[in-house]
MOPAC internal coordinates of N, CA, C and O (Angstrom, degrees):
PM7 1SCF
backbone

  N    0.0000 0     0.00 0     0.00 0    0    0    0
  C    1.4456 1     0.00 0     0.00 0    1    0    0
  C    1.5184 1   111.49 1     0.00 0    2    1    0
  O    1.2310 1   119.50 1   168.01 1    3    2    1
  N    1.3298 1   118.56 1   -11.99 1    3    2    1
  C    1.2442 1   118.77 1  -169.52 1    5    3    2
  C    1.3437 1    97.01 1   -87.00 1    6    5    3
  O    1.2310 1   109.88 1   112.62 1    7    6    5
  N    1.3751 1   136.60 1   -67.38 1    7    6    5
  C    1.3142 1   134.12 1   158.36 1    9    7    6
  C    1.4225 1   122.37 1   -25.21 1   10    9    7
  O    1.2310 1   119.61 1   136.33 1   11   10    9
  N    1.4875 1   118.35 1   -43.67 1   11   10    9
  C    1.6272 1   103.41 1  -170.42 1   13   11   10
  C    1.3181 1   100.82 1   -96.63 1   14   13   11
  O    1.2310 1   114.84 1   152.70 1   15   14   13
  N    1.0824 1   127.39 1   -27.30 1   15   14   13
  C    1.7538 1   124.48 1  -172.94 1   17   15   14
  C    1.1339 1   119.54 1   -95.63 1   18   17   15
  O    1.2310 1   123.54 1   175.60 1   19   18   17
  N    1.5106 1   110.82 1    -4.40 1   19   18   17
  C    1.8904 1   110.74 1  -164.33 1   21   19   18
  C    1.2882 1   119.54 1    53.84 1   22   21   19
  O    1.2310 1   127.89 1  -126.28 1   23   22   21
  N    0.8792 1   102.42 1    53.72 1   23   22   21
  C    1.7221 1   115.48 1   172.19 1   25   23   22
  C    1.7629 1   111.57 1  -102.51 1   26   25   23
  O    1.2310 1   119.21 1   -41.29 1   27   26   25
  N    0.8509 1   119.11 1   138.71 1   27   26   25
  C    1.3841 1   122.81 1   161.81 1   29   27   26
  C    1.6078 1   123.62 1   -82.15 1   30   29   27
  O    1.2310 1   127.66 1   -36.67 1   31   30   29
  N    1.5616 1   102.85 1   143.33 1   31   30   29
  C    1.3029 1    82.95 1  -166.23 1   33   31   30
  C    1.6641 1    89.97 1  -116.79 1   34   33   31
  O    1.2310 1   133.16 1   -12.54 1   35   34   33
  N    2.0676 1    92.18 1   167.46 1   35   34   33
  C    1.3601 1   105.96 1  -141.83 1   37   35   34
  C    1.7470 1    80.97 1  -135.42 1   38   37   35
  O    1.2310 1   117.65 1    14.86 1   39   38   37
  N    1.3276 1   122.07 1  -165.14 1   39   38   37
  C    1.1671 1   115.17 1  -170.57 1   41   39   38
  C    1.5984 1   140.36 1  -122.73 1   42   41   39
  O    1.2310 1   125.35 1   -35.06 1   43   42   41
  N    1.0492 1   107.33 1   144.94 1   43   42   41
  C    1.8794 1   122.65 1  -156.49 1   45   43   42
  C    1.3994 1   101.82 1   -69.63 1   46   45   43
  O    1.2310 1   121.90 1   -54.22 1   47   46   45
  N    1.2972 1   113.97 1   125.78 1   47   46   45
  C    1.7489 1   117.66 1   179.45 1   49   47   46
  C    2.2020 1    83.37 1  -109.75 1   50   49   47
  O    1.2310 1   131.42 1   -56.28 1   51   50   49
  N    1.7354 1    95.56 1   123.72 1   51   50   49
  C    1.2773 1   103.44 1   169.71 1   53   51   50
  C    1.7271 1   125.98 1  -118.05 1   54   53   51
  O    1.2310 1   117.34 1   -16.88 1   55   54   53
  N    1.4533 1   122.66 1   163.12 1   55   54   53
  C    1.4559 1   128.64 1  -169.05 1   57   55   54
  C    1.4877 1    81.51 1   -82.10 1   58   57   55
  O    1.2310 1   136.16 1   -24.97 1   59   58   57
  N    1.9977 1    86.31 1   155.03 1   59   58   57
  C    1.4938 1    90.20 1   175.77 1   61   59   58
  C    1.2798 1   132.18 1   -58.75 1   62   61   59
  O    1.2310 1   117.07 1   165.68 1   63   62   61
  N    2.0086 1   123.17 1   -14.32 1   63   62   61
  C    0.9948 1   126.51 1   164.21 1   65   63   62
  C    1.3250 1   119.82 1   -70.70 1   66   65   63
  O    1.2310 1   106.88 1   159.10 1   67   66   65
  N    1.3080 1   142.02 1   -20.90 1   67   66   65
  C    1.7343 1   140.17 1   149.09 1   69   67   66
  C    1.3548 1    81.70 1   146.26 1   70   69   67
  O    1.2310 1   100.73 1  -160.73 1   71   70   69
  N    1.6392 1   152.59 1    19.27 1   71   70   69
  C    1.1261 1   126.63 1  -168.70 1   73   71   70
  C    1.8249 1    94.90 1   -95.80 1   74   73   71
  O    1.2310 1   119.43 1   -20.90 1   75   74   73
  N    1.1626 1   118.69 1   159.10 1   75   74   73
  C    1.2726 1   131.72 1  -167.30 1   77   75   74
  C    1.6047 1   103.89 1   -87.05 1   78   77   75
  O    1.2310 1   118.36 1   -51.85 1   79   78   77
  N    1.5209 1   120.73 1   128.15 1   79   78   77
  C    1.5046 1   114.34 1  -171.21 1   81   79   78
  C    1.7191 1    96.92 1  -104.36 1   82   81   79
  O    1.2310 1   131.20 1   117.48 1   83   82   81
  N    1.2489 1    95.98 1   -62.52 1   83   82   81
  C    1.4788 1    93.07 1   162.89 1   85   83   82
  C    1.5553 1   135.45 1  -155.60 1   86   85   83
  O    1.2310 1   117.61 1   -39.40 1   87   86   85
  N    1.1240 1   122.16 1   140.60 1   87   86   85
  C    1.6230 1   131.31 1  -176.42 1   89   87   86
  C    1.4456 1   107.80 1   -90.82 1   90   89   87
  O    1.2310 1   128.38 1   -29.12 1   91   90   89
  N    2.0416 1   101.47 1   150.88 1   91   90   89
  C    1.3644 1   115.82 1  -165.81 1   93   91   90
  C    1.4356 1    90.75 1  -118.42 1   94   93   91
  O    1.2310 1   121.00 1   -50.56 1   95   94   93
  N    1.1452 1   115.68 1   129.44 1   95   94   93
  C    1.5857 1   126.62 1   160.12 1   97   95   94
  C    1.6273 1   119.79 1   -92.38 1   98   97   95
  O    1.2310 1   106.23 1   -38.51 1   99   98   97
  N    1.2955 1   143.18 1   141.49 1   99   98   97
  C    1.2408 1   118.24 1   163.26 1  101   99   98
  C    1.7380 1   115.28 1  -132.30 1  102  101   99
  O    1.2310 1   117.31 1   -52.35 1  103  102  101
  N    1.0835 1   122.73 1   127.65 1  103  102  101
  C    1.5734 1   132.52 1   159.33 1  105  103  102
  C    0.9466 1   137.68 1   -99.25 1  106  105  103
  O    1.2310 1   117.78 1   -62.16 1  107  106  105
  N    1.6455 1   121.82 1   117.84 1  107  106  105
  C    1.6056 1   118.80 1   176.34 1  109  107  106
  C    1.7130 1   105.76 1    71.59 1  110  109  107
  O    1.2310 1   120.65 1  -157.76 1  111  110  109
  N    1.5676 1   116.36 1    22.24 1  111  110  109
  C    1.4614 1    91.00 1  -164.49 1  113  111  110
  C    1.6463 1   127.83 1   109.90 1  114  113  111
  O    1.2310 1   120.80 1   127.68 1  115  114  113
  N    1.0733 1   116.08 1   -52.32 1  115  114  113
  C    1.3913 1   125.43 1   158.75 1  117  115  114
  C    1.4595 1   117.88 1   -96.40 1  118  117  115
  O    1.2310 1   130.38 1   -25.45 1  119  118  117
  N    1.6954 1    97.58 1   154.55 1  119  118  117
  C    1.7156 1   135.20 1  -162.56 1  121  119  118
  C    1.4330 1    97.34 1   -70.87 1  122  121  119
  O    1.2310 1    94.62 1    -2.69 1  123  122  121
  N    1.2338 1   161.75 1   177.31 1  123  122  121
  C    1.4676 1   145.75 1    49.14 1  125  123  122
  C    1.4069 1   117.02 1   -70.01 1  126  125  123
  O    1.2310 1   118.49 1   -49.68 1  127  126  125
  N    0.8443 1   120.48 1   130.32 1  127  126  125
  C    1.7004 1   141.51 1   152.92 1  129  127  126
  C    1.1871 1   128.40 1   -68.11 1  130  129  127
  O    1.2310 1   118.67 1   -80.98 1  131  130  129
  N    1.2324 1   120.14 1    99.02 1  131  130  129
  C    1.4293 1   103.10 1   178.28 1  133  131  130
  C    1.4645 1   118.34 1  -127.64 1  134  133  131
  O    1.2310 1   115.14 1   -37.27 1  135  134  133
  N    1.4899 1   126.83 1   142.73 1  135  134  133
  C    1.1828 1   133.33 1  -119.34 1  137  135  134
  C    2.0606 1    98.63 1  -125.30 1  138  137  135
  O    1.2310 1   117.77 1   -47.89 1  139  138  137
  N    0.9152 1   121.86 1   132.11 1  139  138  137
  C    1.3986 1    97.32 1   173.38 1  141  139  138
  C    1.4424 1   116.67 1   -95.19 1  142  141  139
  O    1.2310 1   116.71 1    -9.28 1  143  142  141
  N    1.8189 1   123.87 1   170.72 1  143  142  141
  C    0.9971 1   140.98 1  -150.69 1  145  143  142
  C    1.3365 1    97.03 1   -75.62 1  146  145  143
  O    1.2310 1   112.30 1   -60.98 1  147  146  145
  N    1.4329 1   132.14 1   119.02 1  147  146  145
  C    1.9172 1   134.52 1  -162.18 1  149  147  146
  C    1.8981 1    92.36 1  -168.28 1  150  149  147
  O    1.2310 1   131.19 1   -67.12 1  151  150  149
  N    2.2541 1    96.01 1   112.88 1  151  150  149
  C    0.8705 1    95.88 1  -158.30 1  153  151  150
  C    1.9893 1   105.58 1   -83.54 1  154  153  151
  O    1.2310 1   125.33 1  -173.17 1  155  154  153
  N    1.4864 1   107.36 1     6.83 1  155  154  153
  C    0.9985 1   111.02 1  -173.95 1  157  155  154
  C    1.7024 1   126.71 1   -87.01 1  158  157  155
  O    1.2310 1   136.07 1   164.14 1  159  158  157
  N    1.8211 1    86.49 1   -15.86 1  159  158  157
  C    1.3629 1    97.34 1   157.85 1  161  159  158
  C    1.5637 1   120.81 1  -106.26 1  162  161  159
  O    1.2310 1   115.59 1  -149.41 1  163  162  161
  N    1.5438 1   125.98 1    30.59 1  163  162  161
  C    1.0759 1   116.53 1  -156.34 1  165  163  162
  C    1.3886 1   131.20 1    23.86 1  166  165  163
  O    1.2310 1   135.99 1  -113.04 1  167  166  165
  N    1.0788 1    86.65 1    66.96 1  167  166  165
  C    1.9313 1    94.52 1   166.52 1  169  167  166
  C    1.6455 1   122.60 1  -141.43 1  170  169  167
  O    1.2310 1   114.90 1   -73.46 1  171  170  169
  N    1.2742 1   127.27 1   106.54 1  171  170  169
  C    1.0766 1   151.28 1  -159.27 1  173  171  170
  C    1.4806 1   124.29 1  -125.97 1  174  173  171
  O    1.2310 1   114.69 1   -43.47 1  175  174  173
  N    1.4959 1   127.68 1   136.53 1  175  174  173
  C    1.2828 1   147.78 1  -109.74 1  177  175  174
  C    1.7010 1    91.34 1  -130.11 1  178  177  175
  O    1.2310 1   114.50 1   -91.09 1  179  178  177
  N    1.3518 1   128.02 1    88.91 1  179  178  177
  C    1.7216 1   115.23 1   169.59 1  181  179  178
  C    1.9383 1   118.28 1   -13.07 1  182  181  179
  O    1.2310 1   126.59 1   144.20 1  183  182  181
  N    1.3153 1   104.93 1   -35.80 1  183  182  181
  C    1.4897 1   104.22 1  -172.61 1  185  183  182
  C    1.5017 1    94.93 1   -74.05 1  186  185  183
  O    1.2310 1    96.84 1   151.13 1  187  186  185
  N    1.7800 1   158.64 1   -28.87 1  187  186  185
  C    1.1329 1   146.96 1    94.32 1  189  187  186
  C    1.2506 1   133.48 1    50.26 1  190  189  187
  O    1.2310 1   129.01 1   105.11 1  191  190  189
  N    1.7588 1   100.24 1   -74.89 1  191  190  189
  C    1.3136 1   116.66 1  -155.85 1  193  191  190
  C    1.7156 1   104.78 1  -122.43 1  194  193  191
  O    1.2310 1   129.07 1   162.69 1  195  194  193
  N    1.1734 1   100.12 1   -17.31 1  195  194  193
  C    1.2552 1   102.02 1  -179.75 1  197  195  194
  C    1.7891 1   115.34 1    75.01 1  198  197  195
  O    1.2310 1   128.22 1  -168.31 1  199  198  197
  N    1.4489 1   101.77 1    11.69 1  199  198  197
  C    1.5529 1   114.40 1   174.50 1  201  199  198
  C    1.5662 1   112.01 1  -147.22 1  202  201  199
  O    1.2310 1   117.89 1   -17.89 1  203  202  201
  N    1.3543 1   121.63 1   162.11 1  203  202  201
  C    1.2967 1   141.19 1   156.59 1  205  203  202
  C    1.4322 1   111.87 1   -80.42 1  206  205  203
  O    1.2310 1   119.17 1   -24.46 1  207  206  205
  N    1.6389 1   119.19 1   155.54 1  207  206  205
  C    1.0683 1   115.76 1  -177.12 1  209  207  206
  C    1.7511 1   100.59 1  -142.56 1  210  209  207
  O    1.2310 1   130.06 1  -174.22 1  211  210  209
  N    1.7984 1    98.20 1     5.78 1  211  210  209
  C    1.2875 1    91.73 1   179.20 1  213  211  210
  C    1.5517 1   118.75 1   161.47 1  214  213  211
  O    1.2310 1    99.89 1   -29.82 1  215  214  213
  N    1.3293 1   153.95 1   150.18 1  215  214  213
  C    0.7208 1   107.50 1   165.64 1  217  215  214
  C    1.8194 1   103.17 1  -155.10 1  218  217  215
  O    1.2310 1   120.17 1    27.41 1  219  218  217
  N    1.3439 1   117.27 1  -152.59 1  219  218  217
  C    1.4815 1   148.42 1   162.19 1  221  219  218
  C    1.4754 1   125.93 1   -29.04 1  222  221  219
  O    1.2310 1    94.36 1   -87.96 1  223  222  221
  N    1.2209 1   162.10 1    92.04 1  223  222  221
  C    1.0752 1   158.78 1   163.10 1  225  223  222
  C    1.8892 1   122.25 1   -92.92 1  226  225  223
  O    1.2310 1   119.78 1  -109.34 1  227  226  225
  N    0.9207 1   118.02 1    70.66 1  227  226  225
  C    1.5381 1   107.87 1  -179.88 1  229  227  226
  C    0.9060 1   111.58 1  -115.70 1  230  229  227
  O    1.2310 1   122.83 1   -39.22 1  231  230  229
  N    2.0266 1   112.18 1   140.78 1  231  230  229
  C    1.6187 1   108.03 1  -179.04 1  233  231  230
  C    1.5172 1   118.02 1  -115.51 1  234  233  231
  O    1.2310 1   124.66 1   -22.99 1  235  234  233
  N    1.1876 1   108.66 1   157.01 1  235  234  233
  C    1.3505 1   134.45 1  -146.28 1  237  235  234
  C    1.4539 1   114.34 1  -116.14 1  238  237  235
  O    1.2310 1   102.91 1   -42.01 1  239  238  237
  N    1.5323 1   148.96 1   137.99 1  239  238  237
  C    0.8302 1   135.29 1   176.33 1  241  239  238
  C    1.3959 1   108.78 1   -55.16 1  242  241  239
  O    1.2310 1   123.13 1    92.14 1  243  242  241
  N    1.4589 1   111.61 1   -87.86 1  243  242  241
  C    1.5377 1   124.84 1   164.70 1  245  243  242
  C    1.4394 1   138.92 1   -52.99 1  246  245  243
  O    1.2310 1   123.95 1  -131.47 1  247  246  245
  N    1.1412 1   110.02 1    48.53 1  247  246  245
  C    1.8953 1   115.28 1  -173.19 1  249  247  246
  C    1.8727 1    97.29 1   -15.26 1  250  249  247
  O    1.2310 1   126.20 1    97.21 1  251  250  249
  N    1.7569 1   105.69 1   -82.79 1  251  250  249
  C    1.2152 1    92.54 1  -175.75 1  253  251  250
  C    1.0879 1   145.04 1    -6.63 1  254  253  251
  O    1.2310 1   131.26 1    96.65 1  255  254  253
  N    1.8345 1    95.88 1   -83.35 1  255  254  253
  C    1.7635 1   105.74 1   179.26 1  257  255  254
  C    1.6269 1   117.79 1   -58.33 1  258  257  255
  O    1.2310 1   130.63 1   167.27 1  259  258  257
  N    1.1620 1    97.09 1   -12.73 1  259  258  257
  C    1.5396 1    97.69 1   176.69 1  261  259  258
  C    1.4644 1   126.75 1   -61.63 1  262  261  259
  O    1.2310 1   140.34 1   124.02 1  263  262  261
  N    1.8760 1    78.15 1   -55.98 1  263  262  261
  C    1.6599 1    96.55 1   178.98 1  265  263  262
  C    1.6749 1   128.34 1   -55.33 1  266  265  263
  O    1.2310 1   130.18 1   166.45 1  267  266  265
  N    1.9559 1    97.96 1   -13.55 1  267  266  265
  C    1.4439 1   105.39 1  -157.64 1  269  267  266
  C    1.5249 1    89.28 1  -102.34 1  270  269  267
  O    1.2310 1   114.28 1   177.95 1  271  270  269
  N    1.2648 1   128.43 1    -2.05 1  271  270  269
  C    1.6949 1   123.05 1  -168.86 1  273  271  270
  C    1.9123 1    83.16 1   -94.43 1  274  273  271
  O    1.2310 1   127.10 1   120.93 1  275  274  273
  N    1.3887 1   103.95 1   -59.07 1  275  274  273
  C    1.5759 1   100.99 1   178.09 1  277  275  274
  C    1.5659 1   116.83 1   -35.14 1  278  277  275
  O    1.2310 1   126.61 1   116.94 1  279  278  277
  N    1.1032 1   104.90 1   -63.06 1  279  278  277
  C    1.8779 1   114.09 1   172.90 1  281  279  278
  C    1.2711 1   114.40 1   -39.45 1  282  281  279
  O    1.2310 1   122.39 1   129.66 1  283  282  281
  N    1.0197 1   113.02 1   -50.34 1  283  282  281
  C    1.7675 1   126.55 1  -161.93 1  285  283  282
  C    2.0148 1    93.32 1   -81.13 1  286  285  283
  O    1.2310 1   124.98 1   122.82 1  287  286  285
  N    1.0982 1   108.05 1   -57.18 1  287  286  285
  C    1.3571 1   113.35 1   173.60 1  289  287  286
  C    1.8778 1   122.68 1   -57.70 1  290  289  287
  O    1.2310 1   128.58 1   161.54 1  291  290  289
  N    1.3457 1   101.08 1   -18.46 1  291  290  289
  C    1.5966 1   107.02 1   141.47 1  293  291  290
  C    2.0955 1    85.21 1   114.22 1  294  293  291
  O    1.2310 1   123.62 1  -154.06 1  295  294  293
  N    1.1061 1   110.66 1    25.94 1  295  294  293
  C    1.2283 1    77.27 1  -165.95 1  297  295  294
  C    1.9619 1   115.99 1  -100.06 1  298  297  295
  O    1.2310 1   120.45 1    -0.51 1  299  298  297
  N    1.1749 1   116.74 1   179.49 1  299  298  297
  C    1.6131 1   103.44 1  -162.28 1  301  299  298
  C    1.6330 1    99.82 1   -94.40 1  302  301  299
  O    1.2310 1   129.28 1   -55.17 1  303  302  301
  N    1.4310 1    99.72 1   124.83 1  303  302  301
  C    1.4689 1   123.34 1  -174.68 1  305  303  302
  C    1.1499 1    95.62 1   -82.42 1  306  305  303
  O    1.2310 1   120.92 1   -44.52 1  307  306  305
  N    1.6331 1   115.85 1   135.48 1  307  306  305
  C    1.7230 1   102.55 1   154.87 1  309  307  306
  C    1.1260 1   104.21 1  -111.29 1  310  309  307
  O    1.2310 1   115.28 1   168.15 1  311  310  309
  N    1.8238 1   126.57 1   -11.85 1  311  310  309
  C    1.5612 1   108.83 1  -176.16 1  313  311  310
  C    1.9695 1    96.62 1  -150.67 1  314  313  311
  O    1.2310 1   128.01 1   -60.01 1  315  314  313
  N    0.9822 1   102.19 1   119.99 1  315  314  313
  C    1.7338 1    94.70 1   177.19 1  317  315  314
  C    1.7917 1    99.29 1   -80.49 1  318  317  315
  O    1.2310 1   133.80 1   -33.40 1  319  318  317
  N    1.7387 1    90.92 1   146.60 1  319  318  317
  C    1.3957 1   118.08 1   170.05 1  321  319  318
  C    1.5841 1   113.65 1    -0.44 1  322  321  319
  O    1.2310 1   102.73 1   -88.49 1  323  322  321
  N    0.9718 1   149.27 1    91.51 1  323  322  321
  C    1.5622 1   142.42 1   115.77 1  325  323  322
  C    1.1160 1   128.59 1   -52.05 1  326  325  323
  O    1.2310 1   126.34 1   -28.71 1  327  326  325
  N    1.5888 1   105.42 1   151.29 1  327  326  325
  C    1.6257 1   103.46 1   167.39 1  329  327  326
  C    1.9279 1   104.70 1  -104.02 1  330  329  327
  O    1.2310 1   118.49 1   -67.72 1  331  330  329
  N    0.9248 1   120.49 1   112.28 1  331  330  329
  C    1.6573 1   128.84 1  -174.44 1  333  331  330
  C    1.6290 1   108.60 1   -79.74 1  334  333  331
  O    1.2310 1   122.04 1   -30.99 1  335  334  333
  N    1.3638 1   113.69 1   149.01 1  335  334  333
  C    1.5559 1   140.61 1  -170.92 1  337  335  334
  C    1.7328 1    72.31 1   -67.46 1  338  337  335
  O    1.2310 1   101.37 1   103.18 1  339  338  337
  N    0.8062 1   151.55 1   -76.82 1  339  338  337
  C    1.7253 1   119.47 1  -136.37 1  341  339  338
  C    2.0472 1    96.33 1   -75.55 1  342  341  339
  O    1.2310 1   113.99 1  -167.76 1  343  342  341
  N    1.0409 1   128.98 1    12.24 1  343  342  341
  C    1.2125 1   106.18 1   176.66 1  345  343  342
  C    1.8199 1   121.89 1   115.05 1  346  345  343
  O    1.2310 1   122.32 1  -174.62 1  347  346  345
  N    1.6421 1   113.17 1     5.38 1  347  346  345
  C    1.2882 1    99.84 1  -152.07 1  349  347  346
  C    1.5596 1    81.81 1  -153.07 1  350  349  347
  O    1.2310 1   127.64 1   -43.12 1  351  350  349
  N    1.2751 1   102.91 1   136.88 1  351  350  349
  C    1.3903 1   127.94 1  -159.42 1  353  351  350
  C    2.1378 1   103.80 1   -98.51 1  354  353  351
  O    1.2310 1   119.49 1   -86.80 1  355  354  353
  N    1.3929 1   118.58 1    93.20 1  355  354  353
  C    1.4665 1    99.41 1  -165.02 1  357  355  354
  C    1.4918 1   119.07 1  -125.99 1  358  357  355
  O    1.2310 1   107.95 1     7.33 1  359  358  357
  N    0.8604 1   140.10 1  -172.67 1  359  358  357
  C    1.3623 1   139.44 1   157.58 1  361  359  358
  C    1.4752 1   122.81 1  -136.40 1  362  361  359
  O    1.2310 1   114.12 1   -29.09 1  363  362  361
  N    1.4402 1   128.73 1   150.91 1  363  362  361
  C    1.4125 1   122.16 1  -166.49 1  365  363  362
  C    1.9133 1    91.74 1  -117.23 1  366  365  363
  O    1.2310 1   129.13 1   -37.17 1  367  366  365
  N    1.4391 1   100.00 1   142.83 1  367  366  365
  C    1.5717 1   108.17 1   170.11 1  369  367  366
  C    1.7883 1   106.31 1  -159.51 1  370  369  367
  O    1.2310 1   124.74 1   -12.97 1  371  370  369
  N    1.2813 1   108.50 1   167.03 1  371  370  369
  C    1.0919 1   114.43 1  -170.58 1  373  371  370
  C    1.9926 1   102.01 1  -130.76 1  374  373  371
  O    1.2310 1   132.33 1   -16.87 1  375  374  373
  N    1.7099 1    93.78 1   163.13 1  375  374  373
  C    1.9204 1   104.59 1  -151.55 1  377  375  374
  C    1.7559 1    88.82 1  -106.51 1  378  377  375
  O    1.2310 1   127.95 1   -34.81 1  379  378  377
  N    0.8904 1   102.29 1   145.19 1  379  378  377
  C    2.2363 1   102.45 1   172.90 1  381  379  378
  C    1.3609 1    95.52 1   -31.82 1  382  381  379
  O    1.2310 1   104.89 1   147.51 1  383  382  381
  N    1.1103 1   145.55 1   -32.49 1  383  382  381
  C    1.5093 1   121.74 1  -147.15 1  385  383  382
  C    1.9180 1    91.75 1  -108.43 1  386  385  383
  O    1.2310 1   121.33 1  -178.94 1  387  386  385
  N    1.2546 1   115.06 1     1.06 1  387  386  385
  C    1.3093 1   125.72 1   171.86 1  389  387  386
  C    1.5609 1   107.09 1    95.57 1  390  389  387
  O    1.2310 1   108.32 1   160.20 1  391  390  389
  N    1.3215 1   139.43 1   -19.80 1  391  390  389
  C    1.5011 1   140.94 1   157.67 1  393  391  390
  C    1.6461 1   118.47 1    -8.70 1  394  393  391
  O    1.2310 1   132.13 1   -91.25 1  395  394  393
  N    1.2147 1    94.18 1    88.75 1  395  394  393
  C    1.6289 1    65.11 1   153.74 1  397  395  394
  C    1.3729 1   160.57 1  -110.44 1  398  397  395
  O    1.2310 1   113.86 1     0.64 1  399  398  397
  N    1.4862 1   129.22 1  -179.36 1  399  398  397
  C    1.5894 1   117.37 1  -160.42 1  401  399  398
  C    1.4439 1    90.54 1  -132.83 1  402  401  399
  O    1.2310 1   125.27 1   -25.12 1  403  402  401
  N    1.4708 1   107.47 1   154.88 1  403  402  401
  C    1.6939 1   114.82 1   164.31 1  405  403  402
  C    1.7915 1   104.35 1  -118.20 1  406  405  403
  O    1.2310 1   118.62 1   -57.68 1  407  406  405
  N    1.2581 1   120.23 1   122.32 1  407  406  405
  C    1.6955 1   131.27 1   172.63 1  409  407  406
  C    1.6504 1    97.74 1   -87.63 1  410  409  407
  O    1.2310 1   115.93 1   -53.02 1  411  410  409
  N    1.4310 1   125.33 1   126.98 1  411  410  409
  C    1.4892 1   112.72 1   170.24 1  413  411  410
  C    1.6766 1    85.34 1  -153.66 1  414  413  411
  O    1.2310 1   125.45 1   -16.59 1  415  414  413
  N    1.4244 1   107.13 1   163.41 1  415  414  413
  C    1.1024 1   106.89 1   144.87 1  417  415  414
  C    1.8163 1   146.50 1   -79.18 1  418  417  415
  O    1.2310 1   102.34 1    19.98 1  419  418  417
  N    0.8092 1   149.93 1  -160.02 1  419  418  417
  C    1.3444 1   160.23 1  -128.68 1  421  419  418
  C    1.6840 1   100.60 1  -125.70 1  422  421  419
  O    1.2310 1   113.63 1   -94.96 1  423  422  421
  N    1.6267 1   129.66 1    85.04 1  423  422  421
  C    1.3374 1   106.91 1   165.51 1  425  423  422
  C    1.0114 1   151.43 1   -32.01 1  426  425  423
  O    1.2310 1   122.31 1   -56.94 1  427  426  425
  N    1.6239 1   113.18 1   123.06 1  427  426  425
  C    1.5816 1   126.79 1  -170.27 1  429  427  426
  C    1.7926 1   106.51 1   -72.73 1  430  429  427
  O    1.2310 1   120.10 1   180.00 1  431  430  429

């Protein structure tokens, strides 16, 4: 995600065996956390379930150029850039583990 979204990456809290529990991403300033698939905490991965249950919204100066580093960086589009009736210019894509996120800009 750091590669396709331009995210910076932030840091991996691991099990004492070295497996990764969870990674910090950060944008613009703010954290995401993201957690891996552990059925003991109920937490589970769309590729799993074969569904979403929800997802990502972060905004971006440039939806566009954003959307076109994502593209180019290979990742699976489900909707290129619109500009939407409430004001906010976005795009829909999805993360390897199938998650998805919306990139838009900032309502006018």
């Amino acid at each position: 995600m750091v590669e396709i979204f331009g995210f910076e990456a932030g840091s991996l809290h691991h099990t004492e065996d070295g497996q990764v529990v969870h990674g910090e991403v950060h944008v613009d300033g703010a954290s995401i956390w993201l957690h891996r698939e552990t059925a003991d905490q109920g937490l589970a991965s769309p590729q799993s379930h074969q569904a979403g249950f929800g997802g990502l919204a972060v905004l971006v100066d440039d939806v566009d150029a954003h959307y076109e580093r994502a593209r180019a960086a290979g990742a699976v589009i489900d909707h290129v850039p619109q500009s939407q009736t409430y004001g906010r210019r976005e795009y829909g894509v999805q993360d390897r583990e199938g998650h998805r996120w919306w990139f838009g800009t900032a309502a006018v």
